[in-house]
C-alpha positions, 0 to 999 in steps of 0.5 A: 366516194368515201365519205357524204356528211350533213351536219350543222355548220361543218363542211367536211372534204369529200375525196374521189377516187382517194386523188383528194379532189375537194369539192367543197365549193360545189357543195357549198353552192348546193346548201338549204338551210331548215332548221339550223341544218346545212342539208347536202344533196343525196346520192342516189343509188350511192355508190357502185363496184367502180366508186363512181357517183350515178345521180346527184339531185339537190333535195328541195326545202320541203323534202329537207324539212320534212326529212329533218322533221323525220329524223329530229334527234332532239327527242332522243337525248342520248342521241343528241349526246351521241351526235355532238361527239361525233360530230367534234370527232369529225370536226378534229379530224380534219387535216391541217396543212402542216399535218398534211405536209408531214404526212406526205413526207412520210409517206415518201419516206416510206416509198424512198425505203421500199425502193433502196429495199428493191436496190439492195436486193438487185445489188444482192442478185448481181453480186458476182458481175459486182465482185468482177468489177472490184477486182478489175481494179487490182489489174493494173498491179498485174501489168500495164501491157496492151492485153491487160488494159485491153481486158480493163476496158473490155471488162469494165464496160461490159460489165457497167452496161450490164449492172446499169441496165439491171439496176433498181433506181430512186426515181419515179419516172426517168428523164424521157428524151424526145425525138427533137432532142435526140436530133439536136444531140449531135449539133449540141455535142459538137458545140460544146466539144468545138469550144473547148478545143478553141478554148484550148487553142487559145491558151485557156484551159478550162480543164480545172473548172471543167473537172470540179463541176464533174467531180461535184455530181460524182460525188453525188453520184456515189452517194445514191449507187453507195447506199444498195451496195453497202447495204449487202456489205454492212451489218444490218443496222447500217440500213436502219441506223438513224443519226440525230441532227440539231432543230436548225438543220432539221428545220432548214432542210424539211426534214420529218424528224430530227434525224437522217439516215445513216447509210445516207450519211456515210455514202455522201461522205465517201463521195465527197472523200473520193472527191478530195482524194482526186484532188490531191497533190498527187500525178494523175498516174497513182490516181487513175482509179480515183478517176474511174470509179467517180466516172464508173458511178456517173455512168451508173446514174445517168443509165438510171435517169434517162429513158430514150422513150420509144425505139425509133428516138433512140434509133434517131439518137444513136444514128445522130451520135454515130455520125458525130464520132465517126466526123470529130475523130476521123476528119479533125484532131479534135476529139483526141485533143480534147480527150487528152489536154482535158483532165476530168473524170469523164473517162476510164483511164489504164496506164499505157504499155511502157515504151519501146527502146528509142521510141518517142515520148507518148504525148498523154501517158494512158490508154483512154475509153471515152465515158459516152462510149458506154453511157450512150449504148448503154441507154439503148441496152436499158431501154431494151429492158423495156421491150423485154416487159412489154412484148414478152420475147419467146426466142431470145431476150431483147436485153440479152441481145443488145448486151452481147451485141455491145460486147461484141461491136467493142471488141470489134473496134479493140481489133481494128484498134490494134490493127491500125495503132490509131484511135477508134470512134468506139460508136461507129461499132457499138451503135450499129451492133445495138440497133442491129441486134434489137431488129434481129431479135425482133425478127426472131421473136416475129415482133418486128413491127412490134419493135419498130413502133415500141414507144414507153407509156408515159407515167400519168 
């Protein structure tokens, strides 16, 4: 209880445990009026180690009588004086709604800084796998044979399973999946995949709509992952650089001040300029990289938003989706289907080998890694992270594990790829390698029942 007032004709909020509880009707409904006084109860043995009310006991008009009597300031004027201005200082204490909006504000504000402060210096940390990304992306003026898109990938992957897994994020609590959405994933990723191969049968190709919706929350999505990262590329004042807005727009988005970050500033309008330039009139083979870098920070984002919640959903999940690749590219044309004749930035794309003399025409002129084969592992590798935290591994770390298990099942599937020139459900190898290496390192660490039955508290 932080503060019990009784003064004339002022209710004064009383907050609990700092949760902002008022209870102000409760007291209300307690009141004796003696002598132009609003008496409230007394607390008896007031206040413990633990914050926590022992007694409440209303007092009676007599006892408030008598008390006021005891305590009557009106003898002592220099009281009186003192007692008036404390009581208008209590009274113009009082919070106002809008003060109490804005102070909220800040207070998020405050909490967004000391998060992109946290994201900076875990970019900082992870600044070398950072580096080895970028200069993936000269690789293509190195070579477009098999070996180099075959490193490209392999790289890539790896590497954003590793950067996604170890990343800061803005969000409070992320997005839990429940195990009656991990069991209805499947039947909801074959419907959508099922009418946009009938859409494409039939003559429309909802390719344009499709890759605009993308490309919108890609733009996003490099705005949220661009700040940390230029944050460790740009001078100091980048962080901490303000930019004045017009009254109107402050007004119409809320905001505190007159004025918005500017390292927000900066990284939306890259987003959207890496927008424009994957819509420009330009063949998608001198744009591939546009593509990927708008798929490379959707992959970013969704590892950061999304927590399978305990490890038997996520089992449930990966199962699910293992089942579902393994039928769509295996048991129809589909899959390869829809991952050709559908342009959108939901996939990594390298310029395929040159053709062999005499050989025919290739049909889509890249090699492609489908992005759910690194979003859909590497939410279990994050969530791996989470069992690092709470069961303490002695032997081997649970996300170390599960990334060289990952790195291992897709250089697996780049083997039996090569071998049989023919696509390759990449999950049909990464899904049993992630699981598998969380069981084996349970067992190592003799925390397998304690893996099996892990499940994430939730927030309060």
């Amino acid at each position: 209880v932080e503060s019990i007032i009784r003064c004339k004709q002022i209710r004064v909020p009383i907050m609990i445990g700092g949760k902002g509880a008022f209870i102000l009707s409760i007291l209300s409904a307690w009141t004796v009026t003696t002598h132009g006084f609003t008496p409230y109860p007394l607390i008896r043995n007031q206040v413990g180690r633990t914050n926590k009310i022992r007694t409440l006991a209303p007092i009676s008009r007599k006892d408030a009588s008598s008390k006021d009597e005891a305590e009557e300031p009106s003898t002592n004027p220099f009281m009186a004086l003192f007692s008036n201005i404390g009581q208008k200082a209590l009274a113009s204490k009082v919070e106002t709604e809008g003060e109490r909006s804005v102070r909220l504000k800040r207070e998020e504000l405050e909490r967004l800084e000391g998060k992109e402060v946290e994201r900076a210096e875990r970019v900082k940390q992870d600044s070398l796998p950072y580096l080895f990304l970028l200069a993936l992306q000269f690789l293509p003026l190195v070579g477009t044979e098999r070996v180099e898109s075959v490193a490209y990938f392999f790289g890539v992957a790896v590497t954003t399973v590793y950067l996604g897994g170890r990343q800061v994020t803005l969000v409070e609590e992320e997005e839990r999946v429940s195990s009656e959405s991990a069991l209805f994933a499947p039947v909801a990723a074959s419907i959508s995949i099922g009418i946009l191969y009938l859409l494409i049968n039939s003559g429309i190709n909802p390719a344009a709509l499709y890759a605009a919706g993308v490309t919108l929350f890609g733009g996003l999505a490099i705005s949220d992952i661009g700040v940390p990262i230029l944050r460790n590329v740009l001078p100091e004042g980048f962080a901490s650089g303000k930019v004045k807005v017009p009254k109107k727009v402050s007004d119409s988005f809320g905001l505190v001040d007159e004025e918005l970050p500017l390292d927000g500033l900066v990284t939306l309008l890259l987003g959207l300029s890496i927008t424009a330039a994957y819509w420009s009139p330009f063949a998608m083979e001198q744009k591939f990289l546009v593509s990927n870098f708008i798929a490379w920070a959707l992959a970013m984002t969704s590892l950061g938003a999304i927590s399978l919640g305990s490890f038997q959903t996520a089992a449930i999940l990966l199962a699910g989706l293992f089942a579902y690749d393994i039928f769509w590219v295996f048991g129809t044309p589909v899959m390869m289907t829809v991952a050709t004749k559908v342009e959108a930035p939901v996939k990594f794309l390298y310029t395929a080998p040159p053709l062999l003399e005499g050989a025919e025409p290739r049909e889509y002129p890249f090699s492609v890694l489908g992005l759910g084969d690194v979003v859909i592992p590497g939410l279990f590798v994050r969530f791996m992270t989470k069992l690092d935290a709470a069961l303490q591994p002695q032997t081997i770390g649970y996300f170390n594990g599960a990334t060289a298990a990952y790195a291992l099942g897709l250089s697996a599937c780049f083997v039996v790829n090569e071998i049989t020139h023919s696509g390759q459900p990449a999950l049909l190898y990464l899904d049993p390698a992630c699981i598998g290496s969380a069981l084996a390192v349970g067992a190592l660490n003799g925390q397998l029942a304690d893996v099996w039955n892990f499940e994430e508290p939730e927030n309060e």
